[in-house]
VEXVEXDREN-719482 format. One line per 4 residues: number of its first residue (from 0); their letters; for each residue x, y, z of N, C-alpha, C. Coordinates in steps of 0.001 Angstrom, whole numbers. Layout:
% residues N
NUM	A	X Y Z X Y Z X Y Z | ... .
END
This chain:
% residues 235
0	XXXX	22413 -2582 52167 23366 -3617 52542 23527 -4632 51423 | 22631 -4908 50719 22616 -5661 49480 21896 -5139 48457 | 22732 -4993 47572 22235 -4209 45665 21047 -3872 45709 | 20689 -2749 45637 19365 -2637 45209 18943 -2231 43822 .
4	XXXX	17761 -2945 44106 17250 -2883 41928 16813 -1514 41597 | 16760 -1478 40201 16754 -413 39806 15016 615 39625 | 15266 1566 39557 13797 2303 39396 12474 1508 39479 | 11954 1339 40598 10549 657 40716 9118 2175 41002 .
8	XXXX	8196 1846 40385 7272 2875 40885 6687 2961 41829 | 6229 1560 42002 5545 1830 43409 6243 750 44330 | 6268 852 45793 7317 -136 46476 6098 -30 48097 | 6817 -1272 48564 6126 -1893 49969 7179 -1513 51076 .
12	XXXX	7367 -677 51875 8379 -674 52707 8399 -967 53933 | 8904 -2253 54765 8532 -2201 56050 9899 -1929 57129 | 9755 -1391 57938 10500 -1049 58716 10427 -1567 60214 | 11576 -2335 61014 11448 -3111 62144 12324 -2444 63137 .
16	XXXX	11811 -2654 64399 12737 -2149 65155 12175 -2532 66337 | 13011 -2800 67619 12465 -3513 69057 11328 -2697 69303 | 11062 -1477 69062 10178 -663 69165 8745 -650 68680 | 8988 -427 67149 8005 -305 66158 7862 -964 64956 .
20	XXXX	6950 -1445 64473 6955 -1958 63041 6478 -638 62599 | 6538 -824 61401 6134 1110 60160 6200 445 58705 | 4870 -103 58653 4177 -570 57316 3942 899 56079 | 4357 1355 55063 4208 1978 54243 3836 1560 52711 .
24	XXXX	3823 2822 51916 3455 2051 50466 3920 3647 49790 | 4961 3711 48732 4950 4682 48358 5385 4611 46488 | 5096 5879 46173 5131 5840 44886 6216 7346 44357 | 6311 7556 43009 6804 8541 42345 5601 9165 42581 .
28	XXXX	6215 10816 42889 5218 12205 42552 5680 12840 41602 | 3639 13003 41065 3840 13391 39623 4182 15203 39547 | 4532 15508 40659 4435 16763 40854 5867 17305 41744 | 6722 18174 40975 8075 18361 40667 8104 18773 42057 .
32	XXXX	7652 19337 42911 8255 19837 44687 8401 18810 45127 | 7728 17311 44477 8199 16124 46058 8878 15136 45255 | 9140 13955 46388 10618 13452 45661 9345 12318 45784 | 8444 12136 46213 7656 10382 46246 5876 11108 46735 .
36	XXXX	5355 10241 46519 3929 10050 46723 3191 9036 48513 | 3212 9350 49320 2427 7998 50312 1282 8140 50276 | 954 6528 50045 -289 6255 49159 -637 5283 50710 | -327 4763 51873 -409 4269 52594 614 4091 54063 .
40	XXXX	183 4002 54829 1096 3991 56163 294 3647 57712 | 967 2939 58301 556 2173 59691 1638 2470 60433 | 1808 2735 61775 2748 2471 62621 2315 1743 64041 | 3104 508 63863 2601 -199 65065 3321 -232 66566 .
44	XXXX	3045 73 67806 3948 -154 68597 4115 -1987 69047 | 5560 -1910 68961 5371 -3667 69599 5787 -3820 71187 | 4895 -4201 72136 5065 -4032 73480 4857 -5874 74241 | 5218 -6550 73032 5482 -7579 73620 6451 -8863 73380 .
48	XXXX	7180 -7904 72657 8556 -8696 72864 8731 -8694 71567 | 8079 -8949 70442 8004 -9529 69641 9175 -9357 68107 | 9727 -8291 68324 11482 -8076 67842 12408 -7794 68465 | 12530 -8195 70097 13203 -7510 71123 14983 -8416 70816 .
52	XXXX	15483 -7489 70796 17214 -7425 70246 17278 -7930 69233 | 16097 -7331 68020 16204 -7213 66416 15859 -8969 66636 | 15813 -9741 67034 15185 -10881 66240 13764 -11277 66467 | 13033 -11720 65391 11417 -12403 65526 11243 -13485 66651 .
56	XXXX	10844 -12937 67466 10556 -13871 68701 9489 -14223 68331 | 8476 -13364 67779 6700 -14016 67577 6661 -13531 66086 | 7175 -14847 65662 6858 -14210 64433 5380 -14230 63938 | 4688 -14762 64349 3209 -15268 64044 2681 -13549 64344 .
60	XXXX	2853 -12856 65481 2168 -11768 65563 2800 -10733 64446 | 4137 -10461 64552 4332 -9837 62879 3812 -10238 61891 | 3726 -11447 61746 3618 -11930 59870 1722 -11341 60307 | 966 -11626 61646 -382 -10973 61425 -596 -9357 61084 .
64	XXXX	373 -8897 61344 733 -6949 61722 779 -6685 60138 | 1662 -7688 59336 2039 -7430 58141 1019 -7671 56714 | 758 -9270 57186 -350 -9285 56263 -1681 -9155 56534 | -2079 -7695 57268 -3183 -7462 57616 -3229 -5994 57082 .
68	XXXX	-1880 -5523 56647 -1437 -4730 56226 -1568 -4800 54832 | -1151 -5324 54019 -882 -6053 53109 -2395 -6037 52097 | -3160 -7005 52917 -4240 -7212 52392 -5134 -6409 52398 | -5321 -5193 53076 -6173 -4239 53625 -6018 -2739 52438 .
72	XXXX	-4761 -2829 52105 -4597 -2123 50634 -3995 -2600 49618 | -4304 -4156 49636 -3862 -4998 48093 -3007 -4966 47004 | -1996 -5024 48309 -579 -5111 48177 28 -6385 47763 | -576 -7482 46916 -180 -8933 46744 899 -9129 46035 .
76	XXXX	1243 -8152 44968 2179 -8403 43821 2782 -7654 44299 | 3005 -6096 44721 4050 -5033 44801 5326 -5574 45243 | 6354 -4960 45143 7729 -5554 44923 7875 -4542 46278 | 9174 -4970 47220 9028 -4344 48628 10266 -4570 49132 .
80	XXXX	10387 -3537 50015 11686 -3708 50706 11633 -3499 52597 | 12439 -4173 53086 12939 -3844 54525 14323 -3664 55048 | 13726 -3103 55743 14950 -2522 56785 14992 -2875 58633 | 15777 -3051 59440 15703 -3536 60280 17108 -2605 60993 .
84	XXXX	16705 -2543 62649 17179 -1839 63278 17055 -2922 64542 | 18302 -2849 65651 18337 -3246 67083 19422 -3679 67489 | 19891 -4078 68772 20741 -4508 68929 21835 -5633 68416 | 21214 -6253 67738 21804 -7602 67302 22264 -7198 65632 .
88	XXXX	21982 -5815 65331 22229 -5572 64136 23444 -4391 64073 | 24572 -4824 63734 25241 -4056 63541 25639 -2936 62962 | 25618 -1504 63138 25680 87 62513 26457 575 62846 | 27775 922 62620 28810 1939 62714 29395 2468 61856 .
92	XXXX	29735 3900 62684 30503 4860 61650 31822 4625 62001 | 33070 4085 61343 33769 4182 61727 35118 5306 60553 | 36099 5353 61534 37105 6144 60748 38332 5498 60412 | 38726 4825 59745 40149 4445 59518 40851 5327 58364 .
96	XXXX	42716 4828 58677 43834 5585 57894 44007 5337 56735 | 43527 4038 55715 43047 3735 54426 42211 4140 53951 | 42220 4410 52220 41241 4747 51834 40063 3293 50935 | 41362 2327 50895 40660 1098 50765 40824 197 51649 .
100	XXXX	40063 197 53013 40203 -856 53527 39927 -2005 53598 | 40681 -2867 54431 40293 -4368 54211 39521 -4902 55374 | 39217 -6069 55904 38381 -6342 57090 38981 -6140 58250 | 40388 -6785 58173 41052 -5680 59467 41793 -4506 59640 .
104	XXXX	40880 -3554 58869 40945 -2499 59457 39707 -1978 60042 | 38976 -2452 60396 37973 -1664 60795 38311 -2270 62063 | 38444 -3203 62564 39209 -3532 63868 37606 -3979 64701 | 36635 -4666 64299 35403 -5281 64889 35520 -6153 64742 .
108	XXXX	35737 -7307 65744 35314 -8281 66390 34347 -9199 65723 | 33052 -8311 65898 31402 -8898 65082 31833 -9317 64041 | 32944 -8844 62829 32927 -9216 61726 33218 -10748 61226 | 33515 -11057 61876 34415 -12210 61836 33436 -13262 61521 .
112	XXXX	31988 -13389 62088 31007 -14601 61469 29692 -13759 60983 | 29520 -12421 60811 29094 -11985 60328 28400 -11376 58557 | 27621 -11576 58259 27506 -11376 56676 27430 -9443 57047 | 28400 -8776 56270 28544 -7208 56395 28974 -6446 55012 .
116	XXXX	28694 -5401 55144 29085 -4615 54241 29812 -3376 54483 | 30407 -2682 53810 31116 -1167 53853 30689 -612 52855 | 30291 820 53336 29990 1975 52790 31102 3693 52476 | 31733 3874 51769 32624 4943 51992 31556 6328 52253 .
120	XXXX	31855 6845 53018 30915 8638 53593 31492 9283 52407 | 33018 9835 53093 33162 10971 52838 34651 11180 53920 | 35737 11951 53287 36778 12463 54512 36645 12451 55865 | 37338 12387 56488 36632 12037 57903 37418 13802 58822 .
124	XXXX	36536 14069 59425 37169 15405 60919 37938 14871 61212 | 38078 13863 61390 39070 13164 62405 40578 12419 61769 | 40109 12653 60748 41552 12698 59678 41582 11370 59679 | 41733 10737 58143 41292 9646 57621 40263 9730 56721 .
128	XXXX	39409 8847 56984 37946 8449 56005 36966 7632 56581 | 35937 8446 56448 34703 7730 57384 34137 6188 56400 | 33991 5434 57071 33236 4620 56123 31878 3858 57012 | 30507 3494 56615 29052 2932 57178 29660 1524 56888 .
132	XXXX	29262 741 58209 29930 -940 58225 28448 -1076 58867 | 27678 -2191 58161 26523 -3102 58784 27154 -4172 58463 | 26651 -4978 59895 26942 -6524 59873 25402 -7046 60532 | 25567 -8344 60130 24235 -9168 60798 24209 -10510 60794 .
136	XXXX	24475 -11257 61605 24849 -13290 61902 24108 -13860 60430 | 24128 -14374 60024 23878 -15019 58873 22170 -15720 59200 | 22380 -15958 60770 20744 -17160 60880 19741 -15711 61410 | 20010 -14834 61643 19594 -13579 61973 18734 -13073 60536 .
140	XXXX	19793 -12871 59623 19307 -12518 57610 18777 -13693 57539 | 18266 -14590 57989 17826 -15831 57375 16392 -15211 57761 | 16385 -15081 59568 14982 -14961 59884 14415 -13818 59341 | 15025 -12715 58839 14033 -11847 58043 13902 -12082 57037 .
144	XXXX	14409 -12871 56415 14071 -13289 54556 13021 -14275 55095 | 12945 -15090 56355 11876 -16214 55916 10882 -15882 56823 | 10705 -14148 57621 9365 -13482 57857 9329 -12742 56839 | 9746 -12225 55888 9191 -11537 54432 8384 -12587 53500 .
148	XXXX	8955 -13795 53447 8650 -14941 52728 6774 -15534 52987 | 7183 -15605 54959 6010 -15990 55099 4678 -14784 54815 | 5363 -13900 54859 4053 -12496 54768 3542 -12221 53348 | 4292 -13102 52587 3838 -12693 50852 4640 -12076 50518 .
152	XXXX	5517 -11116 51005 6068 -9941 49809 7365 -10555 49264 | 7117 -9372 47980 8065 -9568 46669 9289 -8822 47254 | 10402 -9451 47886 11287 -8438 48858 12745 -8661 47695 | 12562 -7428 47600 13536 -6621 46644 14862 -6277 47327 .
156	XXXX	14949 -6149 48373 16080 -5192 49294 16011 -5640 51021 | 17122 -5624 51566 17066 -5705 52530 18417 -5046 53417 | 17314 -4154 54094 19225 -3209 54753 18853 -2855 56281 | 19684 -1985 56306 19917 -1551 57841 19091 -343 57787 .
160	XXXX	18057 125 59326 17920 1457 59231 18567 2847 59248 | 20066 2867 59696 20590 3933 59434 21277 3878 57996 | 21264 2809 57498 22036 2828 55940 20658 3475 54687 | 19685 3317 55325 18469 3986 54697 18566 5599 55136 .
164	XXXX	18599 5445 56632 19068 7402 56268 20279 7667 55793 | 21092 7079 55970 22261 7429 54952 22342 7852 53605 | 21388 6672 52553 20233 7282 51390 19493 8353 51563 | 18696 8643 52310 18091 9236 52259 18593 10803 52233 .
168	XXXX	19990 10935 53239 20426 12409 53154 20945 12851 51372 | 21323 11142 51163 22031 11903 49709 20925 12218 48626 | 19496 11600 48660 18954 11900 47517 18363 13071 47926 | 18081 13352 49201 17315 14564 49368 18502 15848 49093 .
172	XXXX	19617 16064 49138 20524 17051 48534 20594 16667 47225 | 20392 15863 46276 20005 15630 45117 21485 15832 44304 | 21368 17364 43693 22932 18096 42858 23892 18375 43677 | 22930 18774 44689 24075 19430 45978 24854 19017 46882 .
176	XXXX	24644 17176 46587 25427 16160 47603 26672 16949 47582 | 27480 16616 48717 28918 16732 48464 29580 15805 49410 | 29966 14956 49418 30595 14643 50483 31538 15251 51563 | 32058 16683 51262 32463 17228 52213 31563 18155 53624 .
180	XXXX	30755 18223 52918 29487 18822 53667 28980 17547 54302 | 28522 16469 53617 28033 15332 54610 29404 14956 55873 | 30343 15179 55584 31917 15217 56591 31579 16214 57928 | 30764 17324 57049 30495 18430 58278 29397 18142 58733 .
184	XXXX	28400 17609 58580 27236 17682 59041 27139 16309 59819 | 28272 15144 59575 28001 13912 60494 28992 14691 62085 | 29850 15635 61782 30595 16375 62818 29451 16881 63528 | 28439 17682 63243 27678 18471 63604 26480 18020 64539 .
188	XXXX	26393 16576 63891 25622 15681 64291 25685 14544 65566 | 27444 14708 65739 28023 13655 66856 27572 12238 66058 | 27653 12690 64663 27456 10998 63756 26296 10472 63866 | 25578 10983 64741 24142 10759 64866 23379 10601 63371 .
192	XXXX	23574 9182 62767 23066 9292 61500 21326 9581 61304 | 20505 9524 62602 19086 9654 62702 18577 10881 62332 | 20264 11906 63151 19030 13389 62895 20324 14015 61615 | 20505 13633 60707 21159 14047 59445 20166 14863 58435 .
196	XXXX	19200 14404 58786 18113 15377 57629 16905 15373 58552 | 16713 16709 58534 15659 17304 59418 14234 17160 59133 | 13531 16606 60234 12523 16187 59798 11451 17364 59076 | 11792 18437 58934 10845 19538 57669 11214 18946 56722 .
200	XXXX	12552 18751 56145 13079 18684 55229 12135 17374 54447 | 12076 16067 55256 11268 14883 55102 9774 15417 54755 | 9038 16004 55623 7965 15928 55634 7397 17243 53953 | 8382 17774 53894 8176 19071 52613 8915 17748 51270 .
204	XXXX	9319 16662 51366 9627 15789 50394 8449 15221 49433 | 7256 15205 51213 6299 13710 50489 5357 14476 49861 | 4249 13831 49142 3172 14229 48893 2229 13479 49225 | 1434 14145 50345 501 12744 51133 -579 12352 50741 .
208	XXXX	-679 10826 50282 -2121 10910 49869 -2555 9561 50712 | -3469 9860 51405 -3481 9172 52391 -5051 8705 53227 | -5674 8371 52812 -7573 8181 53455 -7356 8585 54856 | -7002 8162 55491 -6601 8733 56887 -5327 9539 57009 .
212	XXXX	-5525 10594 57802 -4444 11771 58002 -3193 11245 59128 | -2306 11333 59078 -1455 11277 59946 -849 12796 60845 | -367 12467 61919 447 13857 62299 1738 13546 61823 | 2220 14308 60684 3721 14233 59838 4575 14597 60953 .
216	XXXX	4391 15792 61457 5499 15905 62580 6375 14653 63544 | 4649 14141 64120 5090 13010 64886 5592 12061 64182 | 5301 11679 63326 5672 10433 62461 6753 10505 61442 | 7077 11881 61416 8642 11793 60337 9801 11048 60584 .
220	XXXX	10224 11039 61656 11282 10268 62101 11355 8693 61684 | 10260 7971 61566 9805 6840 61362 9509 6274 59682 | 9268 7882 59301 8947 7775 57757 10378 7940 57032 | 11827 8513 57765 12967 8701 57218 13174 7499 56911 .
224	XXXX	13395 6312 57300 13682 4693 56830 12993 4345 55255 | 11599 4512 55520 10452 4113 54444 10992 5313 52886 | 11278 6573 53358 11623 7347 52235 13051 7141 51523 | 13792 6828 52411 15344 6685 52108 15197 5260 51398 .
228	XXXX	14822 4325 51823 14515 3184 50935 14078 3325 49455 | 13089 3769 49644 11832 4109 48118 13067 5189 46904 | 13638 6200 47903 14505 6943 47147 15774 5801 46295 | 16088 5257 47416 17229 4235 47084 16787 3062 45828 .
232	XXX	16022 2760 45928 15274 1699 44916 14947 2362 43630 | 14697 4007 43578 14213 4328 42312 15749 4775 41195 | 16413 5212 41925 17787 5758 41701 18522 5042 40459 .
END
């Protein structure tokens, strides 16, 4: 949703959602089958409110989730990014008859006091052109820049979670992007930008290095945000 910097090696990625926080740490693999290295990972469930419709209600219990995180694999300097998912955060695919549109054409409402961005896909099935629109209230981006702030990290990036799988499908097709194929596969998908890249596909990416084992299966879905980020930042 906003520029991201260029090639970092190692990165802090946290990922929010009414659901779950998903603390990571990943790096370049030195070894040509994977696209990154995880050198660390937590997934927390939050069952008490505490991002319920995407905003920090407690922030005191995150900023503890985070820098307990943080400090536990001495993470003080690393440069880091988040992503955030929920109701109050705006994600759509939409299709309009321009190929450069302007704000009213996307024909949303939200936009109007919203800080947002546009993304072009790719041709649209539906004749036109798909384009990724995140929006988010301005005091909303405030409160996650000033829970990154309070947690220590060096926050490099800050986006939406489906605009991270959105990254993520294109670096993992690498040469083979095409945008007409991503045209077929958001068809295929019912736009469902979550299940765009299959979680084998994710889990045959990483190279795990990890003191404690995770179940990849269970946890890929959660790790698509954290990888699509790290991909996006090194690019």
């Amino acid at each position: 949703m906003w520029p991201f910097s260029k090639k970092k090696h190692r990165l802090l990625v946290v990922s929010l959602s009414p659901q779950h926080l998903v603390c990571s740490v990943l790096e370049k693999s030195n070894k040509k089958d994977f696209q990154c290295a995880l050198l660390a990972y937590e997934r927390t469930s939050l069952k008490r409110l505490e991002f319920a419709q995407a905003i920090p209600f407690n922030t005191t219990s995150l900023k503890n989730m985070i820098t307990r995180f943080i400090k536990k694999h001495q993470l003080q300097n690393i440069e880091s990014a988040l992503s955030v998912s929920g109701p109050r955060v705006l994600e759509k695919i939409i299709t309009v008859t321009n190929a450069h549109p302007e704000k009213k054409d996307f024909n949303l409402p939200e936009l109007k006091t919203a800080q947002w961005e546009s993304l072009y896909l790719c041709p649209s099935q539906k004749n036109g052109f798909d384009f990724f629109v995140c929006a988010m209230e301005p005091y909303h981006l405030f409160s996650y820049k000033l829970l990154a702030q309070q947690c220590g990290m060096h926050l490099t990036t800050l986006t939406t979670a489906k605009l991270a799988h959105l990254y993520l499908y294109k670096y993992l097709h690498a040469q083979q992007f095409r945008q007409a194929k991503l045209s077929l596969d958001l068809l295929q998908q019912r736009y469902d930008v979550h299940t765009l890249c299959p979680e084998k596909d994710v889990i045959d990416a990483v190279e795990f290095h990890l003191k404690t084992p995770i179940d990849a299966k269970r946890e890929a879905l959660f790790l698509k945000s954290s990888l699509g980020l790290f991909l996006a930042e090194r690019s």
